[in-house]
Every structure is written in C-alpha cells, then in structure tokens.
Backbone as JSON Lines, residues from 0, in Angstrom:
{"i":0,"aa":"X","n":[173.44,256.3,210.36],"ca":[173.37,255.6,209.09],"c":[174.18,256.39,208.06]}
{"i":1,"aa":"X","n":[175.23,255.74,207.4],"ca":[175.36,256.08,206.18],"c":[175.34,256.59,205.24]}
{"i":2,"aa":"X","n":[176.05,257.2,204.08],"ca":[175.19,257.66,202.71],"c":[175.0,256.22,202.1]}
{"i":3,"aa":"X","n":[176.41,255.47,201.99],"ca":[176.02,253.72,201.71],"c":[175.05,253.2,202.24]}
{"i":4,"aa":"X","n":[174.76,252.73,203.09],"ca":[173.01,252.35,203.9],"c":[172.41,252.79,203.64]}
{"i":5,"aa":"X","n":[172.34,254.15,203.46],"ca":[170.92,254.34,202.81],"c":[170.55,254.45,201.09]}
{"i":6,"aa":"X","n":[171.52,254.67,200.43],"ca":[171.58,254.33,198.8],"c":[171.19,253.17,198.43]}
{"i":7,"aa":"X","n":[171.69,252.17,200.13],"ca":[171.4,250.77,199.09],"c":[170.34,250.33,199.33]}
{"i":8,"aa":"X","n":[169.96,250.86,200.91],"ca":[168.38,250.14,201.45],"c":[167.14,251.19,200.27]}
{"i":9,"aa":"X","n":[167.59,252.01,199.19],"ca":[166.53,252.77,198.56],"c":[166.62,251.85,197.15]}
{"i":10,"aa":"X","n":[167.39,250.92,197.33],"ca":[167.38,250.42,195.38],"c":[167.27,248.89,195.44]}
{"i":11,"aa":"X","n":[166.51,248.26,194.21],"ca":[166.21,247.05,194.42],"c":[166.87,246.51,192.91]}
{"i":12,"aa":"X","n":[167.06,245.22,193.12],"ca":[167.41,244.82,191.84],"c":[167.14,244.2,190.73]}
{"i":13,"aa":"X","n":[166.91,245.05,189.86],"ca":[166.3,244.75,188.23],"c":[167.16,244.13,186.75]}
{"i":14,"aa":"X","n":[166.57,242.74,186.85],"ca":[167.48,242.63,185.54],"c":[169.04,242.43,185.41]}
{"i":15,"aa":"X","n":[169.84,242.47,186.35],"ca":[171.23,242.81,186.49],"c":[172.02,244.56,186.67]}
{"i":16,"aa":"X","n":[170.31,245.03,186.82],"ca":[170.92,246.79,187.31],"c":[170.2,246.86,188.57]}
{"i":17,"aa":"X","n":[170.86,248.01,189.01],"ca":[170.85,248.7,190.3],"c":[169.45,249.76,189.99]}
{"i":18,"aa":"X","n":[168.28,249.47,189.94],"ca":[167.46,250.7,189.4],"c":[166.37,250.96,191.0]}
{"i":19,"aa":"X","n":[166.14,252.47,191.08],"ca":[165.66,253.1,192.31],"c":[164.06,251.89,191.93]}
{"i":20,"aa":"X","n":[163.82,252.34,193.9],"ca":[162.46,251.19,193.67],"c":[161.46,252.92,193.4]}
{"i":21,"aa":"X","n":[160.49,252.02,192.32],"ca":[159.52,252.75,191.68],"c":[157.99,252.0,191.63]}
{"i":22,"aa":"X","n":[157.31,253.1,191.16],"ca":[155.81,252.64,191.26],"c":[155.81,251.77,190.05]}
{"i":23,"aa":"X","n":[154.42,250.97,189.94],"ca":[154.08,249.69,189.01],"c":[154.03,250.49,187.69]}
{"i":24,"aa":"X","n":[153.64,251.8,187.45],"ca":[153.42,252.34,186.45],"c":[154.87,252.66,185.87]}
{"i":25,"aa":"X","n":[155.9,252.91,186.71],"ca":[157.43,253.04,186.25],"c":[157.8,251.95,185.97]}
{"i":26,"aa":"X","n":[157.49,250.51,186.53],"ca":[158.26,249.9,186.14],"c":[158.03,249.05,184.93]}
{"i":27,"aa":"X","n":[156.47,249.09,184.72],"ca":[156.05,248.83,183.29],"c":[156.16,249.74,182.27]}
{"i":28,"aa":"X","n":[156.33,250.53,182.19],"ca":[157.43,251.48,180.91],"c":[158.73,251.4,181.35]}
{"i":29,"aa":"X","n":[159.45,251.08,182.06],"ca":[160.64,250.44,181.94],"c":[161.03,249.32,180.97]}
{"i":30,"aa":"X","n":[160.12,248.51,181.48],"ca":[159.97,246.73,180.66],"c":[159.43,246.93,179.17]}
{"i":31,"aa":"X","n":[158.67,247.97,179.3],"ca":[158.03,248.15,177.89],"c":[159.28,248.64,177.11]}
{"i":32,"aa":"X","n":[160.15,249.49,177.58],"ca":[161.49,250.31,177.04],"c":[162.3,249.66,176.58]}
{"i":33,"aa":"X","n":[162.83,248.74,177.72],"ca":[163.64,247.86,177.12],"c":[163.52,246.49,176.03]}
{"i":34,"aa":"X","n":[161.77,245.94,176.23],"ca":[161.42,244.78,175.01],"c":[161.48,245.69,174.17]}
{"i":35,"aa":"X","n":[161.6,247.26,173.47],"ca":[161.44,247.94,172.77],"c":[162.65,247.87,172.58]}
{"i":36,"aa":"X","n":[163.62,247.78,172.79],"ca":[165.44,248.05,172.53],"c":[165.87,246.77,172.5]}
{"i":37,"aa":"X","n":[165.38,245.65,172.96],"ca":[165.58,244.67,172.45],"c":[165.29,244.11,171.07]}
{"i":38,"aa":"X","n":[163.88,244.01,170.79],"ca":[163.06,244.3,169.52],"c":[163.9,244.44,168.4]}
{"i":39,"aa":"X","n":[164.14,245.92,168.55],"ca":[164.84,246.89,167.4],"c":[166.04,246.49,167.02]}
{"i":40,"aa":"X","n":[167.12,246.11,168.28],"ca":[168.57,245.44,168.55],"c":[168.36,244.11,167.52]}
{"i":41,"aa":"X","n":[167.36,243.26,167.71],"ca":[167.43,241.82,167.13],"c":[167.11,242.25,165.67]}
{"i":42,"aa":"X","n":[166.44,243.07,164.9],"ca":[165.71,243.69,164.08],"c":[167.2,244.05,163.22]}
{"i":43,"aa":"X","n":[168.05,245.0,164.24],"ca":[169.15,245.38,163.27],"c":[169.99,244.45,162.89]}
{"i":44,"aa":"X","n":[170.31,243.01,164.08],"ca":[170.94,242.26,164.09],"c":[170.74,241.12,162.37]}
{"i":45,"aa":"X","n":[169.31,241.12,162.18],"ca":[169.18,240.36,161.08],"c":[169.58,240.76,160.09]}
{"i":46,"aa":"X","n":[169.46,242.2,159.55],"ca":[169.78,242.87,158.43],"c":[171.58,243.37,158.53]}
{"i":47,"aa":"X","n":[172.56,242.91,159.37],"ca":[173.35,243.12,159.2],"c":[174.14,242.08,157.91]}
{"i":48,"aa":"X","n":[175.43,242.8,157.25],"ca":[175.75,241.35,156.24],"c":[176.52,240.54,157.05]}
{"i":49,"aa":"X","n":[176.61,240.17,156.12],"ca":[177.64,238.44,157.14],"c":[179.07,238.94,156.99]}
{"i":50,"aa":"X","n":[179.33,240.18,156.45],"ca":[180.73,240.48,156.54],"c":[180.84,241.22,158.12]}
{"i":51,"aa":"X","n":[179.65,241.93,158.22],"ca":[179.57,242.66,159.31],"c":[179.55,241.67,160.62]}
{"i":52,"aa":"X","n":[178.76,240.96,160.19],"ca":[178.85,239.55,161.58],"c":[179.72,238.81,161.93]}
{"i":53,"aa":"X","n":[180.71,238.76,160.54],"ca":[182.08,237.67,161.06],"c":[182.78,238.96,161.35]}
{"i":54,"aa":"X","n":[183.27,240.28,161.5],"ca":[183.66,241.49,162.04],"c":[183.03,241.2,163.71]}
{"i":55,"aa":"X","n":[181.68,241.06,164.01],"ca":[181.55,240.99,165.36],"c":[181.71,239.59,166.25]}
{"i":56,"aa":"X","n":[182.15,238.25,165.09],"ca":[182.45,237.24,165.82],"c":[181.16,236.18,165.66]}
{"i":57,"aa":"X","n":[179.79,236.54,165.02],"ca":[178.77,235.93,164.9],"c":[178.56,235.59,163.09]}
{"i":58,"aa":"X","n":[177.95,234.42,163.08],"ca":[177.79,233.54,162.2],"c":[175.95,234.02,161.67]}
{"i":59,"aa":"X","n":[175.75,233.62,160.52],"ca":[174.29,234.33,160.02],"c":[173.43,233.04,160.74]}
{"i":60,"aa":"X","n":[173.71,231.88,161.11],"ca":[172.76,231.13,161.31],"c":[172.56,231.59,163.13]}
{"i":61,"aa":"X","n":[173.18,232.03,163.55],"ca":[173.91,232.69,165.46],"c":[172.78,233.95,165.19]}
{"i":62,"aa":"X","n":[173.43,234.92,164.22],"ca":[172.12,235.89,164.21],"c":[170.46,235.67,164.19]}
{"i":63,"aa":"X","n":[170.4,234.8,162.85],"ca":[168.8,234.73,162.46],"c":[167.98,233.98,164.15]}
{"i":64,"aa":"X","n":[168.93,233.56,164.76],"ca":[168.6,232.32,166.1],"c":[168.35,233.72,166.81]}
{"i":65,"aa":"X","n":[169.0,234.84,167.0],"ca":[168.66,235.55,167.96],"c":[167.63,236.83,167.52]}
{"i":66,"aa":"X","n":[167.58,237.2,166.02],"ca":[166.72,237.49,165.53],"c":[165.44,237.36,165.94]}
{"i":67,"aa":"X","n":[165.31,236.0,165.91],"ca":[163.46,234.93,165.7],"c":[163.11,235.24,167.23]}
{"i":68,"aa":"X","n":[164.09,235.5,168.36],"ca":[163.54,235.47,169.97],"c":[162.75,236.05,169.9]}
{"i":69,"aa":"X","n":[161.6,235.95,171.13],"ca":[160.5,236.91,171.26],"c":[161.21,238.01,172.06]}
{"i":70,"aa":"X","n":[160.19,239.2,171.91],"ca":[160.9,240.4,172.19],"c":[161.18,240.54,174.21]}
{"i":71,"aa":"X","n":[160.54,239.73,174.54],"ca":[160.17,239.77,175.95],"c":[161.8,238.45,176.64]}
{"i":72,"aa":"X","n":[162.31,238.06,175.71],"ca":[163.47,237.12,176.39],"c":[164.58,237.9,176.09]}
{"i":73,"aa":"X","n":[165.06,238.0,177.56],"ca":[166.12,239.36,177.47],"c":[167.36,237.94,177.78]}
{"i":74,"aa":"X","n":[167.66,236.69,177.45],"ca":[168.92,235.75,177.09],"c":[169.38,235.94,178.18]}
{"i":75,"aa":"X","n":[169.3,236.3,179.42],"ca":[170.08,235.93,180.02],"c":[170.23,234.72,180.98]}
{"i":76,"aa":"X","n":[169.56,233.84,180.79],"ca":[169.9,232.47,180.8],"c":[170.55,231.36,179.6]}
{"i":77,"aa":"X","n":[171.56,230.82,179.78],"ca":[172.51,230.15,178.89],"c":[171.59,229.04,177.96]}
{"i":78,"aa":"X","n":[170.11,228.84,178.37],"ca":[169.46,227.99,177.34],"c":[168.96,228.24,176.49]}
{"i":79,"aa":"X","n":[168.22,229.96,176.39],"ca":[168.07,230.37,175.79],"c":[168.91,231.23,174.54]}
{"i":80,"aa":"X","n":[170.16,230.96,174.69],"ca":[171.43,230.97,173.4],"c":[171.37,229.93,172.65]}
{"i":81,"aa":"X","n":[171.76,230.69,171.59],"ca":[172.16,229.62,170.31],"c":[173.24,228.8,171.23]}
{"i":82,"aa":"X","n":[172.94,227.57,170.46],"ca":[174.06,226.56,171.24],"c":[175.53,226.66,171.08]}
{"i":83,"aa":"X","n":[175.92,227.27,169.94],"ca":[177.47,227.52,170.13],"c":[178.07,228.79,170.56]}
{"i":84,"aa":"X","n":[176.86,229.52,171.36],"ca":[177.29,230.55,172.09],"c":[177.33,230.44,174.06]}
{"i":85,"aa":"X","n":[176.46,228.67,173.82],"ca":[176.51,228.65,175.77],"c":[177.51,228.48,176.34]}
C-alpha cells in the first residue's frame, strides 16, 4: 500500500475539505468553529459601506440578504443565494 492509499483511506469528506476522520466531540467544535466564522463574516459583511461593497462587487441589498442567514447555512447550495448571485 501506498503513502496515497493510505492518506486517503484515513480522511473523509467535510463540507468541501479534506479533514482527518475524528471523534463526535472534534467534529462538533469544528461545526461550532466554523458557524462561529461564519456568524462574525456576515456580521462584518453588514457594517461594511457601500463604497466598500461596490469595491468587492456586492450591492447593500446582496449584503443585508446574506447578513440576515442563519449562522448554521454555510450557502453552498445556489438557492440559498441572493438571486442575482445564482
């Protein structure tokens, strides 16, 4: 066997990453980590100005939409976007 075979038969896939398989207690402070960086991310996203938002390509009504998400919808399904971002 491999160093490839065995790197890959040790990792499972989370979210769109490659993260080692871990106990239930790792992987709920994981999830807790990231609705936490999401949270904060949408948090900064509202208080940015609208000069700063047409600089990143987003509109204030595009922000406040991703703002209001609950902290637990990590968007990566296209329905859950503002509609002129699907």
């Amino acid at each position: 066997m491999g160093t490839i075979d065995t790197i890959s038969r040790s990792r499972v896939r989370m979210d769109g990453m490659f993260r080692p398989k871990t106990s239930l207690a790792t992987r709920i402070l994981w999830y807790v980590s990231m609705w936490m960086r999401l949270r904060a991310t949408r948090r900064q996203l509202a208080q940015l100005s609208d000069e700063s938002l047409h600089d990143i390509g987003l509109s204030r009504e595009q922000a406040n939409f991703e703002a209001m998400r609950p902290f637990w919808d990590g968007g990566t399904s296209p329905d859950t976007r503002h509609p002129s971002l699907r």
